[in-house]
MARBA-3410 file (N, C-alpha, C, O; in Angstrom, 1 decimal):
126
-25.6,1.5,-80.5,-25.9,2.3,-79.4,-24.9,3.3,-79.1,-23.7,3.1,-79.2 ~ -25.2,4.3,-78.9,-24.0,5.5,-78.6,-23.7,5.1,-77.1,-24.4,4.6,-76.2 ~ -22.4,5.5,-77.3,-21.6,5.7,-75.9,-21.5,6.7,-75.2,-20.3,7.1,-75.2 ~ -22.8,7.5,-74.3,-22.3,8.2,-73.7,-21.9,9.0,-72.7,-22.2,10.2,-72.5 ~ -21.0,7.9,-72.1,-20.2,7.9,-71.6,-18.9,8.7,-72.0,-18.2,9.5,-71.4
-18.7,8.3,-73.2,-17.2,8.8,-73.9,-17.9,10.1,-74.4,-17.3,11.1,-74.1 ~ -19.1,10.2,-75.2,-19.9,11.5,-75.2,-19.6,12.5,-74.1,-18.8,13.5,-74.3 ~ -20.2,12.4,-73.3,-20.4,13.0,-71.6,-18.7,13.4,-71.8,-18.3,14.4,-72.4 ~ -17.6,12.3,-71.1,-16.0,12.9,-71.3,-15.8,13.8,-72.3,-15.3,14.8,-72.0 ~ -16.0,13.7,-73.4,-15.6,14.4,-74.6,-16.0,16.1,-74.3,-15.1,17.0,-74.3
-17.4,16.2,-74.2,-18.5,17.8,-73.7,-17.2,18.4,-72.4,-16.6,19.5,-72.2 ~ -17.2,17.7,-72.0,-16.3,18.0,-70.6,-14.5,18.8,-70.9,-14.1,19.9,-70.5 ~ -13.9,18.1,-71.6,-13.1,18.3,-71.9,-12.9,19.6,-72.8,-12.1,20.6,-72.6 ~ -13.7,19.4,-73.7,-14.0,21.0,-74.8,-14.4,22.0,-74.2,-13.9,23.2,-74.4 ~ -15.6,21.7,-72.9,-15.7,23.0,-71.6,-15.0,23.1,-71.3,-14.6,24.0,-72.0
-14.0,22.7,-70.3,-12.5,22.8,-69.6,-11.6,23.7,-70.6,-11.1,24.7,-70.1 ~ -11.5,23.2,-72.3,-10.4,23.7,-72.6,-10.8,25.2,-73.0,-9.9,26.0,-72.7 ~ -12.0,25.6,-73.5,-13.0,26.9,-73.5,-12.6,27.6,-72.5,-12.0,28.6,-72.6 ~ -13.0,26.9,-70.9,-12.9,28.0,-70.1,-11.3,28.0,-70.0,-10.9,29.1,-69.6 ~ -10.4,27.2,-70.2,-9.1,28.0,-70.1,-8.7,28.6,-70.9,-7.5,28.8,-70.7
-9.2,28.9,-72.0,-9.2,30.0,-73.4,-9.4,31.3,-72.5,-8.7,32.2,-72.1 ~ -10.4,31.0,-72.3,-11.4,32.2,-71.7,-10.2,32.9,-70.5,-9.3,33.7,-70.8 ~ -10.3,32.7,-69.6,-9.3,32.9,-68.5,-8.3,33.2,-69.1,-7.7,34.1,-68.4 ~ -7.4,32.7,-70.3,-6.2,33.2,-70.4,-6.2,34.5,-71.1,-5.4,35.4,-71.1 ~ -7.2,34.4,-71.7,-7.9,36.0,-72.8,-7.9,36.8,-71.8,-7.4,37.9,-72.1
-8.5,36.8,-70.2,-8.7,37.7,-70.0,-7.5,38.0,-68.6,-7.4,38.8,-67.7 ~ -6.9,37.1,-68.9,-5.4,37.4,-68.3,-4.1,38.5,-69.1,-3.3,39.3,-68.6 ~ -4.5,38.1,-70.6,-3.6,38.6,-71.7,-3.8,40.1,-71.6,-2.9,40.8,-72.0 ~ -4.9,40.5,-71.0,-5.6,42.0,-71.6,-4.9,42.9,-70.3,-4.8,44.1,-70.6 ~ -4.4,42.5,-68.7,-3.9,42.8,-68.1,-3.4,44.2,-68.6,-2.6,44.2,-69.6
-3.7,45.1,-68.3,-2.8,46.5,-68.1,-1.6,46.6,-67.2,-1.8,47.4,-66.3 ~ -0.3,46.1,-67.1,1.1,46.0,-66.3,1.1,47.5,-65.5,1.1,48.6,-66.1 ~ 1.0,47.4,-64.2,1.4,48.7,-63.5,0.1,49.9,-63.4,0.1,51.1,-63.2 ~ -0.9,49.2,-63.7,-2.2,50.0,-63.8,-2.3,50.0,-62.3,-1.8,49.0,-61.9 ~ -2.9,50.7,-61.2,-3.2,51.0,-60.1,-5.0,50.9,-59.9,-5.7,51.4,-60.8
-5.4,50.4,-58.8,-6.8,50.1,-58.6,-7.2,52.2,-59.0,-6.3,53.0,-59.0 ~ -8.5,52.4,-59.2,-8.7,53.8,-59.2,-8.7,54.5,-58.1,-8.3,55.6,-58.0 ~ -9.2,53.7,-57.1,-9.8,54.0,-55.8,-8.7,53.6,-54.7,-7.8,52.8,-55.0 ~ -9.1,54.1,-53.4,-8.3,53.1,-52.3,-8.9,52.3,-52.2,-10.0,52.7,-52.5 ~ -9.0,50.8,-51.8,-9.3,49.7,-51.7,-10.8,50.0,-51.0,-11.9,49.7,-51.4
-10.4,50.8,-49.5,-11.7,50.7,-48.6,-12.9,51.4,-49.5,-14.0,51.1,-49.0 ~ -13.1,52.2,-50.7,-13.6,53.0,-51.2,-15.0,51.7,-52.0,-16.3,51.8,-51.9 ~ -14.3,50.8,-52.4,-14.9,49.7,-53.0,-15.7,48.8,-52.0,-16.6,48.0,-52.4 ~ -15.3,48.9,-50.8,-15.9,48.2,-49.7,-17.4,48.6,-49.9,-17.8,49.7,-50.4 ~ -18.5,47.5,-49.4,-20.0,48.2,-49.1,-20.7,47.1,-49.5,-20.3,46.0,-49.7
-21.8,47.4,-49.6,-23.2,46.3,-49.9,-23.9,46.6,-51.5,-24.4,47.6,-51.9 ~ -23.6,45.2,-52.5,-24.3,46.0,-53.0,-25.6,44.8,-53.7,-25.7,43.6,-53.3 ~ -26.5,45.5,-54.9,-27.8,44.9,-54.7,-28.2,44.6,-56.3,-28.0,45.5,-57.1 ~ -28.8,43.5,-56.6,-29.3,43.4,-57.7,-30.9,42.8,-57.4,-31.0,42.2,-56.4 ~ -32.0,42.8,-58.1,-32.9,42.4,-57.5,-33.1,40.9,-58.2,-34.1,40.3,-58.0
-32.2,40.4,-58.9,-32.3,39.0,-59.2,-31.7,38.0,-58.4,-32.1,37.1,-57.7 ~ -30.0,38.6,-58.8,-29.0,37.7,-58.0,-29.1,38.4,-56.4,-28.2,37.8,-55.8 ~ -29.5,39.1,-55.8,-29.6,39.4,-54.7,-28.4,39.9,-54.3,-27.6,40.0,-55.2 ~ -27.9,40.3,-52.9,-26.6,41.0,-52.5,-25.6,40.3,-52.4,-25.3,39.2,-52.1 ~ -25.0,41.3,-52.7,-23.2,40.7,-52.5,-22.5,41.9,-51.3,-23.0,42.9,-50.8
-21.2,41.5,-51.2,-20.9,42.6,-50.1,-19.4,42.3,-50.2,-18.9,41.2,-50.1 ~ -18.7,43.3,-50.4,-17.1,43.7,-50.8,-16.4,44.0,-49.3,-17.2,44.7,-48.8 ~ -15.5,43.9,-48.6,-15.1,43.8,-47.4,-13.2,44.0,-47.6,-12.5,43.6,-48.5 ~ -12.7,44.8,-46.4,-11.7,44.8,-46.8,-10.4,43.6,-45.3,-10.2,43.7,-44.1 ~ -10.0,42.7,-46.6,-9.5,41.8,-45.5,-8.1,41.6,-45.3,-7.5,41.0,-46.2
-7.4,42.0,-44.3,-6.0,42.0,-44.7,-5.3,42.6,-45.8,-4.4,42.1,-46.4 ~ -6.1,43.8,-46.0,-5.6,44.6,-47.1,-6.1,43.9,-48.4,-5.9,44.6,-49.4 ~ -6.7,42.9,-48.6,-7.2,42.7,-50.0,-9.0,42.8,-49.5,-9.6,42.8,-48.4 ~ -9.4,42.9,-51.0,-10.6,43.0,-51.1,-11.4,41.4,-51.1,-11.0,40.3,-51.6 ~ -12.3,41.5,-50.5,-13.2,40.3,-50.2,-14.5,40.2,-50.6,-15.3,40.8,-49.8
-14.9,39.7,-51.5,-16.3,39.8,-52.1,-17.2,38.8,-51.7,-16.8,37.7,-52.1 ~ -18.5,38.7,-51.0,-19.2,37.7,-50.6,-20.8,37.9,-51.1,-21.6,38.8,-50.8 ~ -21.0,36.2,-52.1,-22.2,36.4,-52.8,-23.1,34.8,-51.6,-22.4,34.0,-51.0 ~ -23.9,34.7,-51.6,-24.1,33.5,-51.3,-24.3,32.7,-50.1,-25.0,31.7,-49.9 ~ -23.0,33.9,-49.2,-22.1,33.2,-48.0,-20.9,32.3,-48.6,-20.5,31.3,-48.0
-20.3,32.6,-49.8,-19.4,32.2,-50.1,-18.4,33.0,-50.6,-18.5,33.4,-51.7 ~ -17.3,33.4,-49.7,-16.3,34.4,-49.8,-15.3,34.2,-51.0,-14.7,33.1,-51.1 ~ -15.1,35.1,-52.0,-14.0,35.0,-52.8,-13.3,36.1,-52.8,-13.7,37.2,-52.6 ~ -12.0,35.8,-52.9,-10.9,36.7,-52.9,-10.9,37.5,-54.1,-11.1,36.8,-55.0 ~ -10.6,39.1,-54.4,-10.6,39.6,-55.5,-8.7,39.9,-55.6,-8.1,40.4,-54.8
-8.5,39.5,-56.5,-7.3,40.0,-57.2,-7.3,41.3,-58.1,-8.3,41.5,-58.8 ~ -6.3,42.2,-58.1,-6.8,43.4,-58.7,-5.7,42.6,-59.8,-4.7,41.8,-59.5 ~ -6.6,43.2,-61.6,-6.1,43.1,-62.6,-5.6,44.1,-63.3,-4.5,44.1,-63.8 ~ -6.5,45.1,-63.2,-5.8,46.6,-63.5,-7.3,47.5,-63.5,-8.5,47.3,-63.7 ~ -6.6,48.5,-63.1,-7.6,50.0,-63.0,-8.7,49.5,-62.3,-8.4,48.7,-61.4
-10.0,49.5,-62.4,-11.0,49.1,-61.5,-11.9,47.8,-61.7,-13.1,47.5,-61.4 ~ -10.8,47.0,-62.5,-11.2,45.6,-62.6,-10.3,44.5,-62.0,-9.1,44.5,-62.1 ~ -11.2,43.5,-61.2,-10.9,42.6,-60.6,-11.1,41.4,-60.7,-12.3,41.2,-60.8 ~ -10.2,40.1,-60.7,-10.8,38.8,-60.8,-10.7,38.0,-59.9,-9.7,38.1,-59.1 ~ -12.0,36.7,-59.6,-11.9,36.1,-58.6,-12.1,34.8,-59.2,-12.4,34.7,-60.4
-12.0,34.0,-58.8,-12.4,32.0,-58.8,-13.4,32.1,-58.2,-13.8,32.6,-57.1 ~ -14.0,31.4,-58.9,-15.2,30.5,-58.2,-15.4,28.9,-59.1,-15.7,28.9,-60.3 ~ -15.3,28.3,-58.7,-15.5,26.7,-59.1,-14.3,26.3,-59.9,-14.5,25.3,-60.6 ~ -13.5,26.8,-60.1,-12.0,27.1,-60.7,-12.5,27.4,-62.0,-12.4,26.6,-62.9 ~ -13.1,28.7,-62.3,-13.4,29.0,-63.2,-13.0,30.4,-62.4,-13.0,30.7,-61.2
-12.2,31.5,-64.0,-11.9,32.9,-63.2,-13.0,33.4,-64.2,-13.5,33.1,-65.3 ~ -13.2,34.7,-63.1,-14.3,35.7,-63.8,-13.9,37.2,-63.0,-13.4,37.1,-61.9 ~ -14.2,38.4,-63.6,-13.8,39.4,-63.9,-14.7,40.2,-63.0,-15.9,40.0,-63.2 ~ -14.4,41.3,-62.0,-15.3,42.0,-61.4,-15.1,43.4,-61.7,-14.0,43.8,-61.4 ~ -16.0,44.3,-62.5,-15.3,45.5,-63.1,-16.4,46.4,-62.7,-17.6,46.5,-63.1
-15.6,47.2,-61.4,-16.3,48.6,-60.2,-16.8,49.8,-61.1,-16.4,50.2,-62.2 ~ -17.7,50.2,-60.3,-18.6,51.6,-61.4,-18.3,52.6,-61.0,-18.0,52.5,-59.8 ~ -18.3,53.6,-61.4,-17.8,54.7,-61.0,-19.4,56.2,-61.5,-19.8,56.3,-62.6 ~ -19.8,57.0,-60.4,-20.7,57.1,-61.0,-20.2,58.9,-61.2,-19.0,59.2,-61.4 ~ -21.4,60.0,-61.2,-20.6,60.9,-61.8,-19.4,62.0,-61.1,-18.5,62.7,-61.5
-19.9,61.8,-60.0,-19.1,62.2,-58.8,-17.9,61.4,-58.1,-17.1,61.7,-57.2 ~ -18.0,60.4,-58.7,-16.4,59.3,-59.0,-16.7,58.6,-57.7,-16.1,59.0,-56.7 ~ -17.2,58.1,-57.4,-17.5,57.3,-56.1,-17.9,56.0,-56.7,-18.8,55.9,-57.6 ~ -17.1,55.1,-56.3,-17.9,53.5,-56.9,-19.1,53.5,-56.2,-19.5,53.7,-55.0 ~ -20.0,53.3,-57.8,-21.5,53.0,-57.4,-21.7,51.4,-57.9,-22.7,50.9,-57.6
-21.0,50.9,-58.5,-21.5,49.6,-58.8,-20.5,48.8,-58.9,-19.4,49.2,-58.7 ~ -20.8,47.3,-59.5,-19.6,46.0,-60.3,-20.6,45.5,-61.2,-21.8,45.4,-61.0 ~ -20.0,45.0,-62.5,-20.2,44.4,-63.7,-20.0,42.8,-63.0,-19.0,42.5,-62.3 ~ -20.7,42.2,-63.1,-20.2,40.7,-63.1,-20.1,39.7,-64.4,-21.2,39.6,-65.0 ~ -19.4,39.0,-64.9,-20.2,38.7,-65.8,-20.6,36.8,-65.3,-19.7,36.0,-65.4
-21.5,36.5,-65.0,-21.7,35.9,-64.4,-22.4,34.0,-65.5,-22.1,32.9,-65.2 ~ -22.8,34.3,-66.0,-22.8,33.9,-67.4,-22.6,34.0,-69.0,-22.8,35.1,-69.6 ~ -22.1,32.9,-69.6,-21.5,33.4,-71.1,-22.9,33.5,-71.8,-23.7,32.6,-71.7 ~ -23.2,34.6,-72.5,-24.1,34.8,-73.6,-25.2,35.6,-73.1,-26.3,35.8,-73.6 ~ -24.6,36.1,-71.8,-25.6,37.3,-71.0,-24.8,38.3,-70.7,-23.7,38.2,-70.1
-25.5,39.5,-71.2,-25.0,40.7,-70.4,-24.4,40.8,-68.8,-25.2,40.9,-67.9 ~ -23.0,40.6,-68.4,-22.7,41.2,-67.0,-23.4,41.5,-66.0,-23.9,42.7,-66.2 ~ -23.6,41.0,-65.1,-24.9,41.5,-64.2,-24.2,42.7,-63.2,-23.2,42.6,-62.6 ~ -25.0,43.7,-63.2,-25.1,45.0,-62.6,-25.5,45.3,-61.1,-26.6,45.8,-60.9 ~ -24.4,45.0,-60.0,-25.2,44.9,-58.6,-24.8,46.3,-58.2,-23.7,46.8,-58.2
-26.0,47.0,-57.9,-25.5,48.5,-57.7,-25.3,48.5,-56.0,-25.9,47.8,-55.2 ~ -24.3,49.4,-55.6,-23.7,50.0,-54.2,-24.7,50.2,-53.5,-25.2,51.2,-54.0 ~ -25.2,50.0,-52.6,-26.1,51.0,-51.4,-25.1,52.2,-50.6,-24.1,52.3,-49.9 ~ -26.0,53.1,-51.0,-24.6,54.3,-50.8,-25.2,55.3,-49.4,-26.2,56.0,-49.3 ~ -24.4,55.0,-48.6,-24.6,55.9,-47.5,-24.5,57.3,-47.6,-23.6,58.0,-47.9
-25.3,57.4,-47.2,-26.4,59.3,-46.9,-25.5,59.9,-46.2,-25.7,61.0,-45.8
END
């Protein structure tokens, strides 16, 4: 009879050490002294995907605040107009769009491994 139990622990452990591959890869890539592109409040706003639904970027005590769900996560700036946050102690990467008139119009999420980054575009006031 398989054990799995020790199965189950084993899967667990190789995720764990994956996602801290992952996270440290995209810690390594860090640009030192790179400056956000924008001023912070510029990134502030609502924005919309029609699957994952809205999220909304907020500026709190001087850092940026991203809320998907009703669940607030803090953005750390990484460099230039990419940012990372935690969620479930897993880090993932928020990278702002810039459209052709230089105004953030969007964020990259990548929200799952082996899917394209999901694309929540800005609702942009008139």
């Amino acid at each position: 009879a398989r054990d799995w139990f020790t199965t189950y622990e084993q899967e667990v452990r190789k995720f764990e050490e994956e996602m801290k591959k992952g996270m440290a890869a995209i810690l390594d890539k860090k640009v030192e002294g790179a400056t956000p592109a924008h001023e912070l409040k510029d990134y502030c706003g609502v924005y919309q995907h029609p699957g994952y639904g809205q999220l909304r970027v907020e500026l709190e005590d001087e850092e940026l605040l991203l809320t998907h769900n009703d669940c607030p996560l803090m953005l750390e700036h990484l460099h230039y107009e990419t940012f990372t946050f935690t969620f479930l102690e897993l880090l993932f990467t928020a990278q702002f769009q810039t459209d052709v008139e230089g105004r953030v119009a969007g964020v990259l999420i990548p929200w799952q491994e082996g899917v394209d980054p999901i694309y929540f575009k800005k609702e942009m006031e008139e």
